[in-house]
Structure formats: structure tokens, C-alpha cells
VMD Tcl script that draws the C-alpha trace (Angstrom):
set ca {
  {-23.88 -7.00 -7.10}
  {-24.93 -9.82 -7.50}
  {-24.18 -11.52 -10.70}
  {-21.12 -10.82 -12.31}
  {-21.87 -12.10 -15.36}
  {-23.57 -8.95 -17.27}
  {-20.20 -6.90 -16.42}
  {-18.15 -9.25 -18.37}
  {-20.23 -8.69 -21.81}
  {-18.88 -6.35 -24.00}
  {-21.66 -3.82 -23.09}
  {-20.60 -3.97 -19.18}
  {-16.99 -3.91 -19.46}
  {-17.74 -0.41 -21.56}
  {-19.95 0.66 -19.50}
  {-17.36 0.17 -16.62}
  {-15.04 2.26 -18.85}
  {-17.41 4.83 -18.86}
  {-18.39 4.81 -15.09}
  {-14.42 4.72 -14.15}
  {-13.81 7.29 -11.93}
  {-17.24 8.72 -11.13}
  {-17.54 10.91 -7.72}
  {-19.95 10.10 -5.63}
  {-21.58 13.63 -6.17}
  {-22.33 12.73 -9.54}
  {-23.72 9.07 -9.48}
  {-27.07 10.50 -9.47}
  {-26.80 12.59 -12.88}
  {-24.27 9.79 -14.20}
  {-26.86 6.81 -13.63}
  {-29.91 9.03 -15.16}
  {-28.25 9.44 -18.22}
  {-26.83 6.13 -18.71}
  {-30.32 4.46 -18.00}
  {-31.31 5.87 -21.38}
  {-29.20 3.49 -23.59}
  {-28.54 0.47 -21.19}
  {-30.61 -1.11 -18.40}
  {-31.18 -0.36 -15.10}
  {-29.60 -3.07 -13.35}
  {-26.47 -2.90 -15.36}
  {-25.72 0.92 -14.57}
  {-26.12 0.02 -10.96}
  {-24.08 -2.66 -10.72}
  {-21.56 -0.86 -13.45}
  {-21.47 2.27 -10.59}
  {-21.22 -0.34 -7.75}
  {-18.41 -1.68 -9.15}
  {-16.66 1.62 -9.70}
  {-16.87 2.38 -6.10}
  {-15.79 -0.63 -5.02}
  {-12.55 -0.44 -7.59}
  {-12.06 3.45 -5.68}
  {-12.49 1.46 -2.32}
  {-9.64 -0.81 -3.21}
  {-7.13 1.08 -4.64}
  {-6.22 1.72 -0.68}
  {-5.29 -1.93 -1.04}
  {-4.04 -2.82 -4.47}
  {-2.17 -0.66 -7.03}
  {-4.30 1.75 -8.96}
  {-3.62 0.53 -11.84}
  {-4.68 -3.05 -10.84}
  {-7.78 -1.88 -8.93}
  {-9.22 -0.23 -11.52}
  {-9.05 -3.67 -13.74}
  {-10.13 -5.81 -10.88}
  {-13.58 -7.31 -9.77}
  {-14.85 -6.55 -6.14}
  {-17.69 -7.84 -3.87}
  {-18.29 -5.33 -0.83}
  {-16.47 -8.45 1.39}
  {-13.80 -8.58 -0.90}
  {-12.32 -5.53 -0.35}
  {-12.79 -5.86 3.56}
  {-11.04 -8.79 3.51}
  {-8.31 -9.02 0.81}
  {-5.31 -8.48 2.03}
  {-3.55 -5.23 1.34}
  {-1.66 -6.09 -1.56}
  {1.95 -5.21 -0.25}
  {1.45 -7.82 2.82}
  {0.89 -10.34 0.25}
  {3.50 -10.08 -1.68}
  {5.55 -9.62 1.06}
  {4.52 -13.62 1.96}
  {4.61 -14.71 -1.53}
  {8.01 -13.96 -1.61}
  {8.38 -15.59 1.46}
  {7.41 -18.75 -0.05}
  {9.35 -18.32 -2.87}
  {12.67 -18.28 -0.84}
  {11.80 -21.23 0.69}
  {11.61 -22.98 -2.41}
  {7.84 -23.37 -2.78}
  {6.46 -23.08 -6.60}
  {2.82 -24.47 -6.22}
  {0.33 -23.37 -3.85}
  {-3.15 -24.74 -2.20}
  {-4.83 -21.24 -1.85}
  {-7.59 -22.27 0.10}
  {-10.53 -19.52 1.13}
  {-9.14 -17.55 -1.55}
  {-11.73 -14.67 -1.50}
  {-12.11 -12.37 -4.19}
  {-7.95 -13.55 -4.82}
  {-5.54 -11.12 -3.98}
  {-3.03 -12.98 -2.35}
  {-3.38 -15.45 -5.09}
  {-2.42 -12.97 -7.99}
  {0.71 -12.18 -5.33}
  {1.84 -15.93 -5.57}
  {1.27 -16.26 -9.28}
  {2.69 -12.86 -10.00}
  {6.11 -14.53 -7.68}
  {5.96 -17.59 -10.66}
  {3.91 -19.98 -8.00}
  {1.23 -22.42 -9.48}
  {-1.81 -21.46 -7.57}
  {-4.71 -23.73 -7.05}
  {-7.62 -21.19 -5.65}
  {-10.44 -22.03 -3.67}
  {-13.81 -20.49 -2.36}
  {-17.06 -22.26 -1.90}
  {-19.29 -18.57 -2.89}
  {-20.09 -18.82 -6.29}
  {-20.30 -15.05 -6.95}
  {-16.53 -14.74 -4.70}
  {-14.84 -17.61 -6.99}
  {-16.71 -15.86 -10.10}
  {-15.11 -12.95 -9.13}
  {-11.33 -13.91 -8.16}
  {-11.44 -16.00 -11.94}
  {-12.11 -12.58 -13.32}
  {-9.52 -11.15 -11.54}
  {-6.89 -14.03 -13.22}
  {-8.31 -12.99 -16.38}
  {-8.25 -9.54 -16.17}
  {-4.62 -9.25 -14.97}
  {-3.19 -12.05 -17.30}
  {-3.18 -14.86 -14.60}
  {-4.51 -17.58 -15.76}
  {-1.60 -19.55 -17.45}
  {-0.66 -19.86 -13.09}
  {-4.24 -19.28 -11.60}
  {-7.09 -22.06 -11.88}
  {-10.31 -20.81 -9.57}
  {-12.49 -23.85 -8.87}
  {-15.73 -23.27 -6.12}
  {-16.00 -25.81 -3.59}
  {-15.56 -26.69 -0.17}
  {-12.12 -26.18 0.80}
  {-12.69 -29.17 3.53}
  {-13.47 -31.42 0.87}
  {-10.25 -30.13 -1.79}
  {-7.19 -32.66 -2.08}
  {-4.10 -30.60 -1.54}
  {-2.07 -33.75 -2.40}
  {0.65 -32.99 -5.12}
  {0.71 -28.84 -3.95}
  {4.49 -28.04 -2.17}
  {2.54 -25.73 0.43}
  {-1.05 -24.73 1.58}
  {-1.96 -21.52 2.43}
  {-5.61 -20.72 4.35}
  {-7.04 -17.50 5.16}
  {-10.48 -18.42 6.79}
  {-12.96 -16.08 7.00}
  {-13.07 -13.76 10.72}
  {-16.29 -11.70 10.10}
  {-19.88 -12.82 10.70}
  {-23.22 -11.73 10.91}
  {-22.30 -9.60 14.02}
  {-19.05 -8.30 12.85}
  {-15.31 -9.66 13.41}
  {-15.12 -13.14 15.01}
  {-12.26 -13.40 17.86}
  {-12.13 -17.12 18.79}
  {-10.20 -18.76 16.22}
  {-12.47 -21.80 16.13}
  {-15.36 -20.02 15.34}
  {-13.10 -18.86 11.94}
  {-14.85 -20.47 8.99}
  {-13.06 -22.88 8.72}
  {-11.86 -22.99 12.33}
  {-8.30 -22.74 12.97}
  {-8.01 -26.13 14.66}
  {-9.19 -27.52 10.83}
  {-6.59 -25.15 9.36}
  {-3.73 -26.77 11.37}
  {-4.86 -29.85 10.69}
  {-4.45 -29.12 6.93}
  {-1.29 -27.63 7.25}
  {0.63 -30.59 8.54}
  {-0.67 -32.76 6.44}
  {1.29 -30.31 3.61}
  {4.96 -30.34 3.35}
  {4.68 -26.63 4.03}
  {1.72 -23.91 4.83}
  {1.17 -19.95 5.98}
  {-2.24 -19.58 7.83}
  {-3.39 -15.99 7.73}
  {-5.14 -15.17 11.21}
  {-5.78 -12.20 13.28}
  {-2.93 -10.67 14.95}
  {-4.75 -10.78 18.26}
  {-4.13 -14.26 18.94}
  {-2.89 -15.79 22.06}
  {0.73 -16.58 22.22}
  {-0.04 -19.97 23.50}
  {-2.55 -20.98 20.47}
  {0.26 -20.93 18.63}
  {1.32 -24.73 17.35}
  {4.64 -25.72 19.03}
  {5.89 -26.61 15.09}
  {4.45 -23.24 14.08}
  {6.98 -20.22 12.91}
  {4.56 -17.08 14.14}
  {4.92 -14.11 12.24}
  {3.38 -10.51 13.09}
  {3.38 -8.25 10.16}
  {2.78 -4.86 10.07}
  {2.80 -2.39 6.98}
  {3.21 1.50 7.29}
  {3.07 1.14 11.42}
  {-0.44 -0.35 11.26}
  {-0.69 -4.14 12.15}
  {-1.96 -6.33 9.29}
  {-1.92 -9.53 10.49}
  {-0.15 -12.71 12.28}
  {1.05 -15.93 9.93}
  {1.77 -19.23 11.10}
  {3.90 -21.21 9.13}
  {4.94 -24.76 8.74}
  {7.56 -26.16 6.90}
  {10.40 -23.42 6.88}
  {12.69 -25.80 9.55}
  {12.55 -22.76 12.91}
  {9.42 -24.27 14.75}
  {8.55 -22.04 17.81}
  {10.38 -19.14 16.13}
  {8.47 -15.68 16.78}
  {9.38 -12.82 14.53}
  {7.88 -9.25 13.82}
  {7.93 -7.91 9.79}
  {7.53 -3.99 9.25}
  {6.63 -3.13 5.99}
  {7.89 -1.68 3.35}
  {11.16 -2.94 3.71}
  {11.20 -5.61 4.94}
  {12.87 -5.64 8.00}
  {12.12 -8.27 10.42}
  {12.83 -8.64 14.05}
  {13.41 -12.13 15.25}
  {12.60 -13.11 19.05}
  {15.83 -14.31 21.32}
  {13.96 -15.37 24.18}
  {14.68 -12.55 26.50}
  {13.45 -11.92 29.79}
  {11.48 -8.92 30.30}
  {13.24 -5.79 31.07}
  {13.72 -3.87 33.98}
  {11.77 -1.44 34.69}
  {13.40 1.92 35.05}
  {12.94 5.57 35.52}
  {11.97 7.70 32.49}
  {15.16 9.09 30.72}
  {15.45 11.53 27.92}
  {14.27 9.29 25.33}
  {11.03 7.38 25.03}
  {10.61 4.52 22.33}
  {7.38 3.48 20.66}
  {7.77 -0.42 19.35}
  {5.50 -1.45 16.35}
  {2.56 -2.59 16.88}
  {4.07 -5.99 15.41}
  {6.86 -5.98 17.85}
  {4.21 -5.57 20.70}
  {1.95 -8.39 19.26}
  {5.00 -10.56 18.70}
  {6.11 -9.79 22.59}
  {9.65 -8.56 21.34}
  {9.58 -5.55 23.32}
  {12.55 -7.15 25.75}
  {14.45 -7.24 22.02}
  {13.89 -3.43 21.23}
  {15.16 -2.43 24.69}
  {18.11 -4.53 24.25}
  {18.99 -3.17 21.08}
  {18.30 0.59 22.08}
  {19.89 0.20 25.91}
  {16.49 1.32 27.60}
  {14.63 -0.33 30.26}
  {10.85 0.01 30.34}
  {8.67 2.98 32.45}
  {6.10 0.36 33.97}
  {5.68 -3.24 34.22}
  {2.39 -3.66 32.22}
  {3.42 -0.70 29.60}
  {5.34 -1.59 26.40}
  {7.17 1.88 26.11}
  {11.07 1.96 26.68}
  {12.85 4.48 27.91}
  {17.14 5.19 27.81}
  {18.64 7.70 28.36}
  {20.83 8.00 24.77}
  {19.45 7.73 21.03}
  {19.33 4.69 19.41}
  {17.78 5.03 16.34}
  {15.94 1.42 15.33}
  {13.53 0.69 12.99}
  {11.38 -1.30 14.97}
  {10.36 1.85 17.39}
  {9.98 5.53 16.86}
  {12.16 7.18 19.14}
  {10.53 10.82 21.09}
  {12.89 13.05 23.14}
  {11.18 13.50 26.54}
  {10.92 17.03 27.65}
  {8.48 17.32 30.81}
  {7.45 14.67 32.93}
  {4.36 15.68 34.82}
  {1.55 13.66 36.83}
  {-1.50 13.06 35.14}
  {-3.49 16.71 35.89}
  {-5.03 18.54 33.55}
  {-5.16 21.63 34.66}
  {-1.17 21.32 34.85}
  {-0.93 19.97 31.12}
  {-2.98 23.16 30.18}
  {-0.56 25.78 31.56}
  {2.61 24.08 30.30}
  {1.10 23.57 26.67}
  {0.31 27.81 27.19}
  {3.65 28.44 28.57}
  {4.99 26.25 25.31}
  {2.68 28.55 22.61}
  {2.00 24.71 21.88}
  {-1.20 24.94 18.96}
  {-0.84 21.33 17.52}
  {-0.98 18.45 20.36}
  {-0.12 14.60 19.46}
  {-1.93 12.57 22.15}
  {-0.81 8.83 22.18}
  {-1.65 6.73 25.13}
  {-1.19 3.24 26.27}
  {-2.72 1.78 30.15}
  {-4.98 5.26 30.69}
  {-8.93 5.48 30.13}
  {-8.98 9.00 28.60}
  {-9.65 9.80 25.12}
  {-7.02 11.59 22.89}
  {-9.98 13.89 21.40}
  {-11.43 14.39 25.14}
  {-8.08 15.68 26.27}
  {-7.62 17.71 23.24}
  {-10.85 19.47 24.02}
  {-10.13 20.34 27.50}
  {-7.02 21.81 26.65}
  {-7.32 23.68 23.88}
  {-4.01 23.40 22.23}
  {-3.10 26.92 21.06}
  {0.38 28.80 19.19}
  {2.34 28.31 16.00}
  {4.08 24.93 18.07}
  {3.85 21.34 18.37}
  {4.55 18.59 20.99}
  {3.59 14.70 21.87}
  {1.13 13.86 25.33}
  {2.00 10.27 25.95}
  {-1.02 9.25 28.50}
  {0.53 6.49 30.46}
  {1.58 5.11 33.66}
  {5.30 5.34 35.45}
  {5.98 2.86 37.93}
  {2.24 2.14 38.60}
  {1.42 5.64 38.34}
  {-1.09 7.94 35.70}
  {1.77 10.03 34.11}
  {1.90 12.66 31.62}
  {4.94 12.44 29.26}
  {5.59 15.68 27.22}
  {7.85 15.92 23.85}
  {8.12 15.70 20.58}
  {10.29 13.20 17.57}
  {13.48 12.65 18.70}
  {15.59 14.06 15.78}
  {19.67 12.65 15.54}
  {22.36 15.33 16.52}
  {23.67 17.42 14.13}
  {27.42 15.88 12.85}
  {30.23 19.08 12.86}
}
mol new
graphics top color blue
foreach p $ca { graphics top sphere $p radius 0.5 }
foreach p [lrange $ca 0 end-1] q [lrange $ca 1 end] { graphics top cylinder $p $q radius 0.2 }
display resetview
């Protein structure tokens, strides 16, 4: 797709209509008969469209994919539309009602801030992405809060906006980029930008290090439905060199204390799995604080105690067999168990969840959890299952 300008006539916006909903199993057949009343190029990009609206609704709400404008990027890149509203609201709290969207994309976490009552400026320097993301402002009613203008978001004056926020763009030619200042823009340019505003959130991949972290930076690892979205730095909200993990829906957030690793201890009844934004925000020590646990290696971020603490920043498994990593002895135990449907997690061993499955051939009307890990230096094999609360009187 690339014009976006013949799906905005009254022809392509009822041909998209037409198209909505259209399995791929029936493009074919759907596209042949279409081409007899409309051209070519339109029923392509009409069915392109439609697949790229089914491709997003994993991201937005149905009902606002299926009004919505995509590029193929777009929906790679937008952010899942509970993260940003999440931040949006964020930003509202702290008082913020205009906003310097800068590398806006295809605009999805500028509909968040004008859907929270924030004046969004939004930038991209694409023509066919800011096309797009002004269609989207249209389409969902927008525009009285969203003006789209194309240009270089280096060259925009943020002057007059109460907070930035950037999102530069992490995929290239080869795939996703990993070195911040090879982000488009890069990261350093980013910081840069948001000093110079009275506040900023810069969007950036939850994989960076600790220590690129500006000391007047809040960082902020947010994860939604146990997966990790993303890491936000932000300026302006008065706790520089706070850390803090966000698990979504909720939210609930997790704010770092500055605790010293914990021990490391021998595996008790319970094991507890942090989210993956505790782990990327290096709260582990807090989790094992809160739960009384200690963790089973040095280098492994799995706590163990020997009572149930339910938290919402881990997911707590009661630990049935500990056993030393052998398969042949995992084999006979998940026999002796009748054990049919087998959970393998593993964090600090090479072997493959679906290679172990295979070699031992999970059969019987049961289930249990294979943690593949290491205790006290050593390849273990932690057997059990979800840790469910005792039963009151």
C-alpha cells in the first residue's frame, strides 16, 4: 500500500466495508469478483488493508482496528494499545495536557494521549506513515486534539508543549536494532530533546543497559499480560534515578528500594517466577523481600521460600521433586506421575523446551511444570505445578 489516498474516496472506504472481515481462504474468489466493478489496484490495496486491520486488532480494540489505517510497519511497531494508555494516563497525573509526539508512526499512542484530553502535536517524516496516523485522527474523531504534520522531528520546535514524548524507530533493513544510538533518531538525540522539555517519556527497548540510563531519568519496565512491552524513561516527574516495574492490566507497579541481592538459598517448597519487568527492572531482591525467599543460584532470577506468599509481581509454583538434570530420570518420574501434559520453563540451561518434550514423551490424564535451571551452580531439574492457596475451614 502505497498511497492511501484512493481508500479515502467514497468508492474505497465502501469497498473496505465490503472487504471487512475477509479470510484469507477467500481473498482469491473475493478479489476476482470485485475486479469486475472497481480497479485492480484498489481491491488490492482494499484486501491489504483488511488484513492489516485483522493484524491489529491483537493491538488495538476491535472496534477501533477495524476503523483504523495500517502500513505493514505500523502494526509492528505501534504500541499495543493498553501500554499506551497506560502512559497517557501517566502523563495526565502528572499534570501534563499538551504533548510533542515525536516519531509518531502510524499514531497509536497519540490517539491514547488525545483520547486522556492531551493536545497532541504528531510527528513523522514518511509521508505515507503521517498520511496514515491523520486518517487515523479522522477516523476516530481526533482531530479537534490531534494535528499530524510530516517533517523531521530533529528540525520540530517543541517550545510551548508541557512534555515530549519520542519513540524512535528500532528496526532496520536487517531486522531489530540493539544499540540505542543506532535508533533513528539515536537515543543520545532523544535525551537531548527531553531536557530541553519541562517533561518527556522516551519509549525504548526493554533490553537496555541499566547504566544507559540518564542519572535524571525515572526508568520504567512495563509489561502487559506477563509479556514485556517495553522500558520508558522519563523526565520531569521529580524521582530521578527511580527504577520501577508496571504489570499490566492493573496497574500495579513495583518500585525499586535499592536492595542488595539476596542470598542464595536452598530450594524450598515454593518457587517464584518474577515478571519479566521485574527481571528487566533488576527488582528481583524486592520480590524476595516481599515473599521471604532467597534465590536458588547466584546468576538465576528464581526465588525460592519455603511458605506462600502470594504477589502479583511473580507466579508462585509448589515444588514437588527436585532432581539433577538427567533425562532418563525425568522420564520415569513423569511415568510414575501418569504426567500427559508437561510445562517446560527454563532460565541458565541450553536445552530446548520442545527438545525435552520430545525425548520424554509426556503421557496420562496429568499435568506438572519442568523448570530447567541451575541450583547452587548446578543443572537442576525442578518438578511441580501452580502453587494454589490453602483451603480456609
Amino acid at each position: 500500500m502505497n498511497d492511501l489516498a484512493p481508500l479515502l474516496t467514497p468508492e474505497g472506504r465502501a469497498l473496505l466495508e465490503e472487504v471487512r472481515g475477509t479470510a484469507p481462504a477467500d481473498e482469491l474468489a473475493v478479489a476476482t469478483r470485485l475486479r469486475r466493478d472497481h480497479p485492480a489496484e484498489l481491491v488490492s490495496a482494499a484486501l491489504g488493508q483488511a488484513r492489516l486491520r485483522q493484524r491489529a486488532a491483537a493491538k488495538f480494540a476491535a472496534a477501533d482496528a477495524e476503523r483504523m489505517f495500517f502500513t505493514p510497519n505500523g502494526v509492528e511497531q505501534s504500541t499495543r494499545a493498553s501500554v499506551a494508555a497506560y502512559r497517557a494516563r501517566r502523563l495526565t497525573d502528572l499534570g501534563v495536557t499538551s504533548v510533542a509526539d515525536l516519531c509518531c508512526g502510524i499514531g497509536g499512542d497519540a490517539i491514547a494521549l488525545a483520547r486522556a484530553g492531551i493536545r497532541v502535536l504528531a510527528v513523522d517524516r514518511d509521508p505515507l506513515t503521517a498520511a496514515v496516523a491523520r486518517a487515523n485522527a479522522e477516523a476516530l474523531g481526533l482531530t479537534g486534539l490531534m494535528e499530524v504534520r510530516e517533517a523531521d522531528v530533529t528540525e520540530v520546535d517543541t517550545a510551548g508543549y508541557d512534555a515530549v514524548f519520542v519513540d524512535p524507530a528500532r528496526r532496520g533493513g536487517r531486522g531489530r536494532i540493539f544499540d540505542p544510538e543506532a535508533y533513528s533518531p539515536p537515543l543520545s538525540w532523544a535525551v537531548a530533546a527531553a531536557r530541553r522539555a519541562p517533561g518527556a517519556a522516551l519509549k525504548i527497548a526493554p533490553g537496555i543497559p541499566h547504566e544507559a540510563v540518564p542519572p535524571e531519568a525515572e526508568a520504567e519496565w512495563i509489561s502487559d499480560g506477563g509479556d514485556v512491552k517495553e522500558a520508558v524513561l522519563w523526565f520531569g516527574t521529580g524521582a530521578p534515578g527511580a527504577v520501577r516495574a508496571t504489570l499490566l492490566p492493573g496497574p500495579r507497579t513495583l518500585l525499586g528500594r535499592g536492595l542488595p541481592d539476596p542470598e542464595v538459598r536452598s530450594v524450598g517448597r515454593y518457587l517464584y517466577e518474577p515478571d519479566g519487568a521485574v527481571i528487566r527492572a533488576h527488582l528481583v531482591a524486592e520480590v524476595a523481600e516481599e515473599v521471604g525467599g532467597g534465590l536458588i543460584d547466584a546468576t538465576i532470577a528464581y526465588v525460592t521460600a519455603d511458605e506462600l506468599h502470594p504477589t502479583p509481581y511473580a507466579t508462585p509454583y509448589e515444588i514437588t521433586d527436585k532432581l539433577p538434570f538427567n533425562l532418563k530420570k525425568l522420564k520415569a518420574l513423569l511415568r510414575e506421575r501418569e504426567v500427559g501434559t508437561l510445562t517446560v520453563k527454563k532460565r541458565g540451561s541450553a536445552v530446548e523446551p520442545e527438545e525435552l518434550r520430545r525425548k520424554v514423551k509426556p503421557q496420562g490424564p496429568n499435568a506438572a511444570t519442568v523448570f530447567l535451571t541451575r541450583v547452587a551452580g548446578a543443572p537442576t531439574m525442578l518438578v511441580g505445578g501452580p502453587a494454589r492457596p490453602p483451603e480456609g475451614p
